[in-house]
C-alpha positions in Angstrom: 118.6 238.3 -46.7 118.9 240.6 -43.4 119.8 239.4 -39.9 116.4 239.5 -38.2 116.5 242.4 -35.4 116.2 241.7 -31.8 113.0 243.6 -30.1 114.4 246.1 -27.8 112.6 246.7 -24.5 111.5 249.7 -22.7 112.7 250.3 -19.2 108.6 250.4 -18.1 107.9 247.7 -20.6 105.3 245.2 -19.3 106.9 242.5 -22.3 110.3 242.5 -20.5 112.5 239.4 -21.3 112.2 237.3 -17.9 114.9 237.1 -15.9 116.5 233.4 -15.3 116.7 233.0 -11.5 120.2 231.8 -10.3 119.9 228.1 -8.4 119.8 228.1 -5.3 123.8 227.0 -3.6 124.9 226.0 -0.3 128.0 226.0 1.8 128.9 223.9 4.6 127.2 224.8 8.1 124.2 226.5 6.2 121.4 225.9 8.5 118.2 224.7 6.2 114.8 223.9 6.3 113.0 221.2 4.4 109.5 221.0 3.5 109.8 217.4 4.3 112.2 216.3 6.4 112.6 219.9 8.6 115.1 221.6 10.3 119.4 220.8 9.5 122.7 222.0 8.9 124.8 221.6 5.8 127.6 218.6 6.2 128.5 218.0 2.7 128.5 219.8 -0.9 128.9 217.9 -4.0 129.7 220.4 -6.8 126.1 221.7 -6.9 124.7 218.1 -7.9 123.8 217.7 -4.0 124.1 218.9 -0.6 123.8 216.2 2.7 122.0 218.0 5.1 122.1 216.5 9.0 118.5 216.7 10.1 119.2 215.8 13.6 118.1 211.8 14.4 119.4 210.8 10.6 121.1 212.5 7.5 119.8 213.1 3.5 121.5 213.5 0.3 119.5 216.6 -1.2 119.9 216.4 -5.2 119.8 219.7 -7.3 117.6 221.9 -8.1 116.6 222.0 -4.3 113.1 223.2 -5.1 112.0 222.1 -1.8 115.2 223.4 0.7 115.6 227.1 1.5 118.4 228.7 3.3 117.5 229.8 7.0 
């Protein structure tokens, strides 16, 4: 019984493999915005399981994947 062969792909192929999109990290003193909460900074990283973001008036514990936080 043969190994079954991988397809290979064209460079101009349409049916190219997708690419998996890295997720998303942050560093301390990242500035952020939130679709919720707004405007912060970056206090604290936990191992990318979670940031704490200061949003000004009261702070947030941002759990991975951060689907909602982007890097300003």
């Amino acid at each position: 019984m043969k190994k079954p062969i991988a397809p290979r792909h064209l460079p101009t192929s349409p049916f190219k493999p997708a690419a998996v999109p890295l997720p998303k990290q942050f560093a301390l003193g990242d500035r952020v915005t939130h679709d919720e909460f707004g405007l912060g900074r970056v206090v604290g990283v936990e191992d990318e399981i979670a940031v704490l973001v200061d949003f000004g008036p009261h702070q947030e514990r941002i759990m991975s994947p951060y689907s909602r936080m982007t890097r300003l």
